[in-house]
N, C-alpha and C positions, 0 to 999 in steps of 0.2 A: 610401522613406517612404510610398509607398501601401501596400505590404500592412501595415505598423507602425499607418496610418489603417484600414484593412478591419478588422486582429487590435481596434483599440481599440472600431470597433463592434459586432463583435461577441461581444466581451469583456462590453460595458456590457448586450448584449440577453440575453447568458446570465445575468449577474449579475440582471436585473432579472425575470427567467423564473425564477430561483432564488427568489428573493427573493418573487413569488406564490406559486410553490408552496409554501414553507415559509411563507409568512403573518409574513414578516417586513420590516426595514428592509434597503435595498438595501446598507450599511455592516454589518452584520450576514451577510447571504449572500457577501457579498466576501470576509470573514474567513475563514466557512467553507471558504472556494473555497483561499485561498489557503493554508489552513492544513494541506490536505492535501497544496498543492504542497510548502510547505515540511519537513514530515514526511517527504516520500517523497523529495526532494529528501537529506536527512539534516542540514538548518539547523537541526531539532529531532528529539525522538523524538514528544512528541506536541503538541495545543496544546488550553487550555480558554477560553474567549472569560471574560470579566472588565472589562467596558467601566464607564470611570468618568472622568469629564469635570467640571472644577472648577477652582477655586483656592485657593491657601494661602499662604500670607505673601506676599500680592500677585503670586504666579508663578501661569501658567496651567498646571496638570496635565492630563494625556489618556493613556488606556492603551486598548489594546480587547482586549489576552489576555497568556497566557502561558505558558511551555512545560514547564508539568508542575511536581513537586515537585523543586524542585532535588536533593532527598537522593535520589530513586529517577533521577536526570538525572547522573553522575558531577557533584553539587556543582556542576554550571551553571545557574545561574539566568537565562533568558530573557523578556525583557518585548518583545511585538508591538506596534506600532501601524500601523494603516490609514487610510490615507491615498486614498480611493475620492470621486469625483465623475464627476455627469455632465456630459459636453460634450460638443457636435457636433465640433468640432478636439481634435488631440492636446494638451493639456497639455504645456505646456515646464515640465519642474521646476528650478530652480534650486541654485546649493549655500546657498542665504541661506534658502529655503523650508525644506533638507531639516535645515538647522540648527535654524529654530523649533521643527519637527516633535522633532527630539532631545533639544531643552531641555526638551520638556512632557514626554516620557518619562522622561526622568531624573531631571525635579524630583520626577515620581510616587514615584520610587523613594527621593529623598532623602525625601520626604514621608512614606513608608512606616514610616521607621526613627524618627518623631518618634510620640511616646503622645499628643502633643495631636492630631494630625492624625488619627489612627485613631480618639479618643473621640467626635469629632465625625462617625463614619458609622454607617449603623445595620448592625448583627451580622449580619443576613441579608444584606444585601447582596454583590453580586461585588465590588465596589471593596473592604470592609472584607476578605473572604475572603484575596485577592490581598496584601493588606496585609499583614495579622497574620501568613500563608505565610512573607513576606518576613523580618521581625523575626523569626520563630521561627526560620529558617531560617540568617540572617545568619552565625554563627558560623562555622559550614559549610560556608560559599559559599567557592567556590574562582576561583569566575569568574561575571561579568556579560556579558549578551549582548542589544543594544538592535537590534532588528528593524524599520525601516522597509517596508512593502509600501504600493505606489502605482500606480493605474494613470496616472500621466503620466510623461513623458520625464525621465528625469535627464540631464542634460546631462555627467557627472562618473560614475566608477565608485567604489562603495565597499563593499567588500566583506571582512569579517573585522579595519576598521582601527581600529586601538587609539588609545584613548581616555584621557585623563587616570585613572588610578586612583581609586577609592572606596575608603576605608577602607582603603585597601593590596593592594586586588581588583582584578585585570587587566578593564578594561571594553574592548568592541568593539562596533564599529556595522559593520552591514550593511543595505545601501540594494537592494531587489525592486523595478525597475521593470517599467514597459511593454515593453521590450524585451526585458527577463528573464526575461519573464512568455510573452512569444510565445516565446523561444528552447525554453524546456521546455516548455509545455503545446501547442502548434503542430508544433512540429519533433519531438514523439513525442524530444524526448531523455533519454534514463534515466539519465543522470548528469549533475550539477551543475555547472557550470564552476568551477573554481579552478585557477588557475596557482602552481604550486612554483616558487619562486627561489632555489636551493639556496646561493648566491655570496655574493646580497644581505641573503637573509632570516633565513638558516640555519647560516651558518657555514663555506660553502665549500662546492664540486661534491662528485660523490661518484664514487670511482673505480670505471669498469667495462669489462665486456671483451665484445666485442661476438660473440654467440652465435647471427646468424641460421644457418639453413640451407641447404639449396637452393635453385633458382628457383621462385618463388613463396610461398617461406614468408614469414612477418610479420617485420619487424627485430624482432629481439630480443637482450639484454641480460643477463649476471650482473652484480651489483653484491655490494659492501658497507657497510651503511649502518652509523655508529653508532648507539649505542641512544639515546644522548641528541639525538642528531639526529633522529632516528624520534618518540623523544616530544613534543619540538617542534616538530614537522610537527602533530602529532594536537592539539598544546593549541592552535595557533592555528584546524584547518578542524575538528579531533573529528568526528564518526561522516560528515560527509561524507566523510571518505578515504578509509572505507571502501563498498564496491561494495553496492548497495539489498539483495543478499540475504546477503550475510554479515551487513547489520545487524540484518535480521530473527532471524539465524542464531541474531547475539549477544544477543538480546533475549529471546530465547525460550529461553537459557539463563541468563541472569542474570550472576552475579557474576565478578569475575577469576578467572584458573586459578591455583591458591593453587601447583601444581611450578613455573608460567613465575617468580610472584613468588619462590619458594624460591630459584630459581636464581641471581636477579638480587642477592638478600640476602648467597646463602653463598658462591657459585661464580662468579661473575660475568663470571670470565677464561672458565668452560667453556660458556659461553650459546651461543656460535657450535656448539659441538660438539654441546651437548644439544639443541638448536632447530630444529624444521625450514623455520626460514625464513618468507619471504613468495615466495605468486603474486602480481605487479600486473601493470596493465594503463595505458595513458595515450594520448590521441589523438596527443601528439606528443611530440619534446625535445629538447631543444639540447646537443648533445654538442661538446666541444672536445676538443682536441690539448694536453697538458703536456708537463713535462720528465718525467712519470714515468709517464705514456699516459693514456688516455682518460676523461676527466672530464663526469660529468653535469652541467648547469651550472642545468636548467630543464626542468619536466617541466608540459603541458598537461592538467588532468583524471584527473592519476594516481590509480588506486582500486587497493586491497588487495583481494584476489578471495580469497586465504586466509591466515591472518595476524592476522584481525581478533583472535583472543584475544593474541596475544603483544604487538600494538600498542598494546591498551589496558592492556595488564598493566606497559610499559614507560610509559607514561604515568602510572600509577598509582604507578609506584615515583619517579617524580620527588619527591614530598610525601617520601618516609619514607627511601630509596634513596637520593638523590641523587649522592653521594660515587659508589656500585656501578657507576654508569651509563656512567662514562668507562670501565672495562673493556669493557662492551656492546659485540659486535659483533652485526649480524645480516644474514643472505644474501638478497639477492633475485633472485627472475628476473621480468624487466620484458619485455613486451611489446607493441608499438605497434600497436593494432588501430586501424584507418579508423572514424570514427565510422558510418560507413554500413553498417558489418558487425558492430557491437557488439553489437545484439541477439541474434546468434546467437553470437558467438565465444567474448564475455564470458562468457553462462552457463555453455558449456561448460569456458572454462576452470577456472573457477570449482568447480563440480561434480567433474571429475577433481584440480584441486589439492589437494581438502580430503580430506587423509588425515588428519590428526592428528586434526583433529576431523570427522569428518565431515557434508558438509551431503549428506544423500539427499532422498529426495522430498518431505520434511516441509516440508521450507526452500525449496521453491515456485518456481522459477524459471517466466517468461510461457510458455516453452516447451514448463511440462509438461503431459504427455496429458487431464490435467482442464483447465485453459484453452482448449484448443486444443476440447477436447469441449462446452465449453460455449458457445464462441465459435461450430462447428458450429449446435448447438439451433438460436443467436441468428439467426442469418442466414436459417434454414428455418421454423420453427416459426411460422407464423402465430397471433396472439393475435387471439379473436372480437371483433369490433367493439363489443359489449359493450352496454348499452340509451341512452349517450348517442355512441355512436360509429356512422358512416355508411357506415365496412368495415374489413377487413382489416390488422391492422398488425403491428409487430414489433418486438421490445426489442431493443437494441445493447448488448452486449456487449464490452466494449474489453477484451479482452486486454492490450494493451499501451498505453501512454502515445501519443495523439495518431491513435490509430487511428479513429475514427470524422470527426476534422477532414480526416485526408487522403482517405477515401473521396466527405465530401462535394465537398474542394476539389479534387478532377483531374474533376470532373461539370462538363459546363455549366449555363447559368442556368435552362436546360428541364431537363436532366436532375435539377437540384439540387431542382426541385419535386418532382416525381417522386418523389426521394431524400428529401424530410422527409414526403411523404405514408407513406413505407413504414415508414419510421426518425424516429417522429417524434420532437425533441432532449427532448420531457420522459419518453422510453421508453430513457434509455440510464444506462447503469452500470457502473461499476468494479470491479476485482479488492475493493478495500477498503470499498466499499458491498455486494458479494456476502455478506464476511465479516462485515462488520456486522449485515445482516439473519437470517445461517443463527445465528451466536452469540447473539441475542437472542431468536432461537426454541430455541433449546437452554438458555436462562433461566441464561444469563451476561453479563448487563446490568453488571454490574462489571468484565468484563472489556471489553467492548464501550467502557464509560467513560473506558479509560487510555490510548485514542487509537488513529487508524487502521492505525500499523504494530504495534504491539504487541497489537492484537487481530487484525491478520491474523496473525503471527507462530503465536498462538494456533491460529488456524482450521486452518492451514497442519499444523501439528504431525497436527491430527484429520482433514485430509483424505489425508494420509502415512499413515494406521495404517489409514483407513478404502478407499483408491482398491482395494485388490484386485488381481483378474487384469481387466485392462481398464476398470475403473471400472464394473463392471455396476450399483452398486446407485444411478449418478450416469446417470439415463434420463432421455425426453422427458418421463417425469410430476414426475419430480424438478425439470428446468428450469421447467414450469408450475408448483409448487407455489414454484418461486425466486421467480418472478416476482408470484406472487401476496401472496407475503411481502414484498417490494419493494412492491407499489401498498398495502399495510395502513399498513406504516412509513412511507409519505410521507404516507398519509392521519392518518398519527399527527400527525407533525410538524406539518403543516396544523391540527390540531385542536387542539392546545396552544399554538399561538401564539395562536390566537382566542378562546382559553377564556374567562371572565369570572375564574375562578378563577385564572391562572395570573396570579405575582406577578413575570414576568420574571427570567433568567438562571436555567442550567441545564437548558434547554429538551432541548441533545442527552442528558442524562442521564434526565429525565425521559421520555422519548419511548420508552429501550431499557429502562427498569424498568418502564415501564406496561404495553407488548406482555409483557415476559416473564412479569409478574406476571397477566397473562388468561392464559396460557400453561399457565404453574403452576397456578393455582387448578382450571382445566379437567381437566389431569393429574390431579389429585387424585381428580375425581369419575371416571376411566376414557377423558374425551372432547377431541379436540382443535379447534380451529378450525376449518372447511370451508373448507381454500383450494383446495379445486378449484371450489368454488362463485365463490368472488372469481375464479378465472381463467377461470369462463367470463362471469362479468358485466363484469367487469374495475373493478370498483369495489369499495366495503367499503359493507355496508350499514348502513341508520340504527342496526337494535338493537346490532351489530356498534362502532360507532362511539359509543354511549352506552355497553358495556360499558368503553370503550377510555380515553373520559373520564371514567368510574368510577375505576379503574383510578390515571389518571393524577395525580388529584388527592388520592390517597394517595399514590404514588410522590412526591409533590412534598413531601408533608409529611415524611415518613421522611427522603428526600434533605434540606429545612432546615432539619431538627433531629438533627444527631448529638450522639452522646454527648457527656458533659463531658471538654473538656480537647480536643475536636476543631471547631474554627473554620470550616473552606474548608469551603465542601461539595463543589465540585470533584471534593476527595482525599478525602473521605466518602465520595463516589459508588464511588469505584474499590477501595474495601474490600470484601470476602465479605460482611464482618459487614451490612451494611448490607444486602446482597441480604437474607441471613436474616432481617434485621426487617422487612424488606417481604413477604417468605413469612409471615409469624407474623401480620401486619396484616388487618384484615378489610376487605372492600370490600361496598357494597352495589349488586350487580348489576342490570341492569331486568329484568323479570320475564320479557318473552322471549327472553330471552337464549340459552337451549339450544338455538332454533332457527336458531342460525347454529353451533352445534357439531356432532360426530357423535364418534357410539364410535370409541376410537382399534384396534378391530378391524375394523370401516368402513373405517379409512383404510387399514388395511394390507391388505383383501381388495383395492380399487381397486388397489393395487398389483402384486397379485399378477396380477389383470385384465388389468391394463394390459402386463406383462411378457410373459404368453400372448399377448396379441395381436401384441404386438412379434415376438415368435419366429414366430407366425403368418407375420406379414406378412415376416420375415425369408426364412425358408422358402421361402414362394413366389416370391419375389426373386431369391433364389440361384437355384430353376430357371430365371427366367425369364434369369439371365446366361448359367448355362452352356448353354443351346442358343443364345442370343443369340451366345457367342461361338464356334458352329461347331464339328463334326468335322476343319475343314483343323487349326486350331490347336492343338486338343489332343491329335490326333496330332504335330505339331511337337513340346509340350509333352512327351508318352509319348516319344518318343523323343531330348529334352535329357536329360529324368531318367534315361533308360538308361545314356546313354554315359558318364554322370557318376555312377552309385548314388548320386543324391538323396533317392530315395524307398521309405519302406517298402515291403512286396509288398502291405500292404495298399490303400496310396493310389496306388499302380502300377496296381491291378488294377483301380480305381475310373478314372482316367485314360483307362484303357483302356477300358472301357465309354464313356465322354464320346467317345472319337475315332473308335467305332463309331457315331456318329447319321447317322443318323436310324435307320439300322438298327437299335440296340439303345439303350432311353432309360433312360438314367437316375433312378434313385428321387430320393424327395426325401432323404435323410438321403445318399445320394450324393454329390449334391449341393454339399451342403455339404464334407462332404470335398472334394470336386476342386476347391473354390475355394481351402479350406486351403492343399491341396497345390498350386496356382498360386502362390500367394502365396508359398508356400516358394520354389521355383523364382525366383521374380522376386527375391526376395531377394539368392536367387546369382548374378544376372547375367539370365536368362530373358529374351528380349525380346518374343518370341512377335508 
């Protein structure tokens, strides 16, 4: 119960540290908080806040978002509500509390579907947006999904349970507490909890034969599932089953695999033959003894690592299919990785499983060489103390989920000082705030719109096509230019919540159209932003910041007034079409405005600048290693690569100069080679 007390206050100080920086209410940065938990989590695909608090036919309504257009959401319609207060003690939530909280949610939704309830709000409004979505959409809807997030204790677990029907619509509540809340954001865990009941929930265990290896390999599992068992696993958790970056995988490809559906329609008996199956993965599972052998009964956490197109394709054939399904067989190999080893295992498995479709470097896993390179920067790179700052500091970079909570929580309470002077918590940021900031300087504020996995999905794609041999063109000036696009965009958001103009709701939309559209217009004339000037002040300056609110309060008008026949602005925002009328749109700039731009041939000689120096200092580094590490060595070295023909005659002969020092010294372009050639060597064993 005390670290559940420690997580809750320091839950409320983040939230409240948000809530200044964005120039908002503290129920408002909550949602945001929580809304990228539950995104990444895979509870949604994306979420757009839509807060509307009232009454109608004497019931009390309350919504604060929701999870996208149901018709680009496989027909799921999801309504949030937040449930955030401050208090010195945990809040104990009751099941009586989290009932009222459901009634107001649902009545919104009944609410929705009434023409008197909707004439009575005004057109611009989130509430009325949220509404008309709903009514337009209804037809459609294949399923409702009622989201409680709370930071007090549930006393009670509820998660994915079904609820009386709407209009003949499967309805489900799921309850985000406190507890839920430290388990993923605290414990860095990258997959969601849910437990498979395969006996209870499902229709009976699933036979399998058990496939571990030798000593030390992971238990592992072939199974055969049915298809229609498989698709109601997916209608009850959907894209949580599947593993965070297959859902990326699938997002950023879009629709069903039109041969998996072909198969399921014509062939049905030959799916097992034509399929190649599922990789999963699961923390744990309850396997029994039958009269006919080994029965899965209960599976902990279980995620799809490859598979995700054939899982939602077998889902998808339940509407039109349904009769095909009871033929459906499909193969899995199931492997119980230790939650403590998941971050490494999982992606791997992951990555080698996916041959049919494959996921390569596009589809991003935390492990790949850009993460790892930018997390590097973070930790070295000192950022200038800047004109209100008193020294040195540095942005945090989290690679991973819960990475910077455990760096500060194994520090003591001296060293923890220490640790927020160097890393201070309003300098830190995420894989999906990285991608949100580089896509809105690439003046794809629409896509930035449709939520944080589906625009990193996006990024992911362009950072695969873009990473190279090593990632050369992702350097120390690139991370300072990251960063400095980070302090612009926060200084955005800060300025659109304060604005006199800004008419509330749609603020995150507004914020990635305003920077792109300074962006654009600058492009136009040849010149872009000086964000190396931001990253040596470490702020945005005044004219910089009137350009911005320029800027922004055309973006607002554009984004709440779409075309006829289009309502949300929400789903306005996330159209092309919309970027393009904000490109077409004139702003009127302050007049010194160009003094915080430069030619975008400026920014690319700095570049070039910056890369020479690097090689520079590269250069003399390599010398200063390889005499630093000795003639005993690289004779050691000279003579591994011999016994073995490791190495060319040319990086032999370079070796061999290195093992003659001090007597014969090595060039610099030597140098370099004889570290290549170490590195080779160590590869295959070298211990030197």
């Amino acid at each position: 119960m005390d670290e559940l007390y420690s997580f809750h206050h320091e839950l409320i100080a983040d939230i409240q540290g948000d809530a200044d920086a964005l120039g908002v209410v503290t129920t408002e940065a909550f949602f945001e908080k929580v809304a990228e938990l539950l995104s990444e989590a895979g509870e949604i695909d994306e979420a757009n806040r839509a807060y509307y608090d009232g009454k109608y036919s004497f019931h009390h309504i309350l919504v604060d978002g929701y999870g996208g257009d149901p018709g680009e959401n496989s027909d799921v319609l999801t309504l949030i509500l937040c449930d955030f207060a401050l208090s010195d003690d945990v809040r104990v939530v009751n099941k009586g509390h989290v009932e009222r909280l459901r009634n107001k949610l649902y009545n919104f939704l009944l609410a929705s579907l009434n023409a008197d309830f909707r004439d009575r709000l005004e057109e611009t409004s989130a509430g009325f947006g949220l509404a008309d979505l709903i009514v337009t959409r209804w037809k459609s809807v294949q399923k409702v999904k009622l989201i409680i997030v709370t930071n007090g204790n549930f006393s009670a677990r509820s998660d994915a349970d079904n609820l009386a029907a709407v209009d003949g619509k499967q309805l489900t509540l799921s309850v985000w507490d406190l507890k839920r809340l430290k388990q993923f954001m605290e414990q860095g865990q990258a997959r969601a909890d849910l437990i498979i009941d395969f006996e209870s929930d499902f229709g009976g265990g699933i036979p399998v034969l058990r496939a571990s290896g030798g000593e030390g390999a992971f238990e592992s599992y072939l199974a055969v599932i049915p298809g229609a068992q498989l698709a109601g696993i997916y209608e009850k958790w959907g894209p949580r089953l599947l593993e965070a970056n297959v859902r990326s995988f699938l997002q950023a490809r879009g629709k069903v695999n039109q041969g998996i559906r072909n198969t399921i329609r014509d062939e049905p008996n030959m799916f097992f033959s034509y399929n190649n199956g599922l990789s999963a993965t699961a923390d744990g599972v309850d396997i029994k003894q039958t009269s006919s052998g080994l029965e899965m009964v209960r599976a902990d956490n279980l995620q799809i690592v490859n598979g995700g197109q054939t899982t939602a394709s077998l889902h998808a054939a339940r509407k039109t299919f349904e009769d095909q399904l009871s033929d459906v067989h499909v193969q899995m190999k199931l492997t119980i990785v230790p939650r403590s080893q998941s971050e490494n295992v999982v992606p791997r498995i992951s990555e080698y499983a996916n041959s049919q479709n494959k996921v390569n470097a596009a589809d991003f896993f935390a492990n790949h060489p850009f993460h790892i390179q930018v997390e590097g920067f973070s930790r070295r790179i000192l950022a200038p103390a800047g004109e209100d700052g008193y020294r040195e500091t540095k942005w945090f970079y989290e690679r991973a989920r819960g990475q910077y909570a455990d760096e500060r929580g194994r520090r003591t309470p001296t060293e923890r000082k220490k640790y927020d002077a160097e890393f201070p918590r309003s300098q830190f940021f995420t894989k999906t705030d990285l991608a949100k900031y580089e896509n809105t300087f690439e003046c794809m504020p629409h896509i930035v719109s449709r939520g944080a996995q589906k625009n990193f999905a996006e990024f992911a794609k362009n950072i695969g096509k873009n990473w190279g041999k090593e990632g050369a063109v992702f350097d120390e000036l690139w991370f300072k230019r990251l960063v400095a696009k980070a302090i612009l965009f926060r200084t955005m958001e800060k300025l659109v919540s304060s604005a006199d103009w800004y008419q509330g709701g749609y603020r995150a939309n507004i914020v990635t159209y305003g920077i792109s559209k300074v962006v654009f217009d600058a492009k136009q004339h040849g010149q872009v932003i000086d964000l190396d000037l931001i990253w040596k002040s470490q702020q945005v300056s005044l004219t910089l910041k009137a350009a911005l609110l320029a800027a922004g309060v055309v973006a607002q008008d554009v984004i709440n007034h779409p075309p006829e026949g289009v309502r949300n602005a929400s789903e306005w925002a996330k159209k092309e079409v919309c970027w393009t009328w904000l490109t077409e749109a004139e702003v009127n700039y302050p007049d010194k405005f160009e003094r915080v731009l430069i030619s975008a041939g400026a920014a690319r000689s700095r570049v070039k600048e910056a890369k020479a120096e690097a090689k520079l200092d590269s250069n003399v580094n390599a010398e200063i290693e390889v005499h630093r590490l000795g003639g005993h060595l690289w004779t050691k070295a000279r003579d591994w690569a011999r016994e073995r023909g490791m190495l060319t005659p040319k990086e032999l002969g370079v070796v061999e100069t290195c093992a003659a020092i001090p007597r014969k010294m090595p060039s610099e372009k030597q140098c370099i080679v004889a570290l290549s050639a170490l590195n080779k060597l160590k590869d295959e064993g070298f211990q030197g």
